[in-house]
N, C-alpha and C positions, 0 to 999 in steps of 0.2 A: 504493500500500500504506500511508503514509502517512496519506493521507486514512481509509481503513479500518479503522487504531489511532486513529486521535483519537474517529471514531464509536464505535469497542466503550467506549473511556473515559468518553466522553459518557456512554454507554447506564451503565456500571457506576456511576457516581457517581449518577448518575439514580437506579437503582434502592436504593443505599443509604441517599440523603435521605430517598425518598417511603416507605419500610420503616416501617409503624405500629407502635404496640404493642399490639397486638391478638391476636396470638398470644403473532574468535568463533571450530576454532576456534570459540566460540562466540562472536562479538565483539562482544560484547554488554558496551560499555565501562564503564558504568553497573549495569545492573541482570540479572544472570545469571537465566535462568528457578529456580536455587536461593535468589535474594536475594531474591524477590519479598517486599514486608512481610507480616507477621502481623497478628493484632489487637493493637496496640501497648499498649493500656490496659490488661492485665493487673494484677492490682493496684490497681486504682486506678477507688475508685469512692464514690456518694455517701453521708454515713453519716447525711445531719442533716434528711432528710425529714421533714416533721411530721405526711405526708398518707397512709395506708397505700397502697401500689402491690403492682401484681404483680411478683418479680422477675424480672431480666434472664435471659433464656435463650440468646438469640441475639448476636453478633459478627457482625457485616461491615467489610467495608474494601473499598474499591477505590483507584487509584491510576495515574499513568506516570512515567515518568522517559525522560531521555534526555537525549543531547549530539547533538554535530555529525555522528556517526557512525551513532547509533542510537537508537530511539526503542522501549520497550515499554508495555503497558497488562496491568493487571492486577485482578482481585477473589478473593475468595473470605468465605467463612462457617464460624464455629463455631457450633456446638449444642450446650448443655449438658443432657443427657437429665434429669438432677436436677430441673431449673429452677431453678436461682441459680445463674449462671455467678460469682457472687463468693465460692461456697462451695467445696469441696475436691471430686472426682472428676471421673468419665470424662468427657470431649469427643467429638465428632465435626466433621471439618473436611472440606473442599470447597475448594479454590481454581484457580487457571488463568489463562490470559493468553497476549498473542502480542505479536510485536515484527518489529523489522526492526533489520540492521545491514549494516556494509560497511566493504570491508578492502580492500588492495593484494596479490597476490601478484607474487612473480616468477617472471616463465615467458625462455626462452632467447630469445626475440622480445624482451621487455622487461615492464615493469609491467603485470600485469591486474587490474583493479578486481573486485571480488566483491561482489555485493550476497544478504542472506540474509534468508529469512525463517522466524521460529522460533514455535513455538505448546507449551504446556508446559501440566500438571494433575498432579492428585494429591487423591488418598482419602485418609484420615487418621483416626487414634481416637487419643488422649489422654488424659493424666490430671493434673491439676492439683492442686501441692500447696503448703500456707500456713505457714511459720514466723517467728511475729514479724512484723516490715516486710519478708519475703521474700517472693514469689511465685513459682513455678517451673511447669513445663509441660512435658510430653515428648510427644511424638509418632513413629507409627511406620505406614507403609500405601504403599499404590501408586503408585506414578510415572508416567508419560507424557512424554515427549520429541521433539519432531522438527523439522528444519532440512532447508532447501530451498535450496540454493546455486544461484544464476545468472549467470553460467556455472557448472556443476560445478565445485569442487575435489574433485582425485581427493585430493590431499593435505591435504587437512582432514579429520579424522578426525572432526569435529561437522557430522556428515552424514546424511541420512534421520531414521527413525523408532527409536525401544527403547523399552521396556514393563521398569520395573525397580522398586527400594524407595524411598524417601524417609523419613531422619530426622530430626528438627528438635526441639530443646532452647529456653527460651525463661525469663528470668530478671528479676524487676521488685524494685528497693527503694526504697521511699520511704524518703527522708532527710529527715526533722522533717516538717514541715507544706507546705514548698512546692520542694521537690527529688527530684530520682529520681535512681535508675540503672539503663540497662536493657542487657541482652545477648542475643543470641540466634545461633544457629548450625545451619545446615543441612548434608545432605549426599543427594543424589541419584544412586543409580548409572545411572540412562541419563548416556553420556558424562561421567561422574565430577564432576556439577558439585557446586559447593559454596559458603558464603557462611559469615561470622562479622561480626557488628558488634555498635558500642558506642555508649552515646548516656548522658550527663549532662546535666541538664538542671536549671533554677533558676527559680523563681517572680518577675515581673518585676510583674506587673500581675493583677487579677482573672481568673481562668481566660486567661492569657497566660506561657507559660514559651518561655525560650530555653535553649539548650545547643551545645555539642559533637557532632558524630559522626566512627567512624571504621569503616573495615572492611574487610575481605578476600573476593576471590571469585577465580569461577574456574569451570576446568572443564580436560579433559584434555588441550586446548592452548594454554590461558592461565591466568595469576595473576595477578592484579590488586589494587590496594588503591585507597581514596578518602579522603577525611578531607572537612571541612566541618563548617558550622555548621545549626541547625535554629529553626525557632518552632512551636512547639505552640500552640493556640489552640482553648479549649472552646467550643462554638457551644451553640446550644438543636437543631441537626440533627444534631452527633456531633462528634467531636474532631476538629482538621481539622491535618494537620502538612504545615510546607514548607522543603525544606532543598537545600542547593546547596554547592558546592566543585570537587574537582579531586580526578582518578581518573584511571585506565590502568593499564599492566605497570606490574612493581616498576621499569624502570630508566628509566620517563618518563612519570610519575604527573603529567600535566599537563592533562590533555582535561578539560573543567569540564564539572558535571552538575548536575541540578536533576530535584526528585521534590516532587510533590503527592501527598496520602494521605488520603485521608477514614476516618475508623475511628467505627460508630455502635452503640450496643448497645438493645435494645430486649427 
């Protein structure tokens, strides 16, 4: 299964480069099917072209994460119906991804190992709005959720399949010329998952920023927080971010994690 998230990753990144401009319990220690990233670069875009272009309409991102535990892959796409995703209104978004994790239970015999695997999506319409060095973003549409437990836990209540809503909130500030700050926060009701994080971030070198991150997830039989540090890095193929630290439950936030994100607009 493994090998079959590294290929869907492969295949998402793949298809975000070659993009022209022509147009657990969910134990999912890392990255909760409600964490998956957004298009991170809200906000934040180029002002000083001398060459007239079309504008940007489209967002993608693809991406994985994972620790010793669990590994997910992800992408998805926004669409700005307007055609200038760096002006103010409605969005349309598309995302998805699948993962694998694994956990211990106790059974009256002794420890039984649980291996799971989870596949997660979501429809979305939005609306994007500008004040100042603010950027902000809501979202609101349908959810998909389901986990495959093997062996069964009858006691995991993040089990099978639910068809439910998905809301997601998303917030960008540039600070002067070469700093941000960014937040954003989900919530899913298949199995009540949910995610909030925070990212500051400092200009080091030409299109190279490094920052902070922190945040919270979960779902209806865990809570989890992570902290760690990140590098942002503009490419001439899309913004590429890679960051790493240490996550788990609140009372042994220790299991270290690492996520790659490609974010391209076109």
């Amino acid at each position: 299964m493994r090998l079959r998230i590294l290929k869907y990753c492969v295949v998402m990144l793949a298809v975000t480069i070659v993009a022209v401009p022509i147009t657990a319990r969910a134990q999912v220690l890392v990255t909760s099917p409600a964490e998956a990233p957004q298009d991170a670069d809200i906000g934040d875009w180029e002002t000083t072209l001398t060459v007239p272009q079309p504008p940007d309409q489209w967002v993608t991102w693809s991406g994985a994460s994972g620790t010793q535990e669990s590994m997910v892959g992800y992408g998805g796409a926004t669409f700005t119906p307007g055609g200038d995703r760096t002006k103010d209104g409605f969005r349309l978004r598309l995302e998805g991804g699948s993962g694998t994790y694994g956990y211990i239970t106790q059974r009256t015999f002794g420890p039984l190992p649980i291996m799971g695997e989870s596949t997660f999506g979501a429809a979305l319409i939005g609306y994007q709005l500008s004040y100042g060095p603010w950027t902000a973003k809501a979202f609101a549409g349908i959810a998909y959720e389901r986990h495959i437990l093997g062996p069964d836990d009858l006691d995991n209540e993040v089990r099978g399949k639910k068809v439910g809503f998905k809301l997601s909130a998303e917030g960008w500030r540039n600070v002067g010329t070469n700093s941000f700050f960014a937040l954003d926060a989900n919530y899913s009701s298949p199995f009540s998952s949910y995610a909030a994080n925070a990212k500051a971030g400092l200009g080091v070198w030409e299109n190279i920023w490094v920052g902070l991150e922190a945040g919270a997830y979960g779902n209806s039989t865990l809570n989890a927080m992570k902290g760690g540090g990140f590098v942002r890095w503009r490419t001439s193929y899309g913004t590429l971010w890679v960051s790493g630290g240490v996550g788990g439950d609140y009372d042994n936030p220790e299991t270290p994690y690492g996520t790659v994100l490609m974010v391209r607009s076109f």
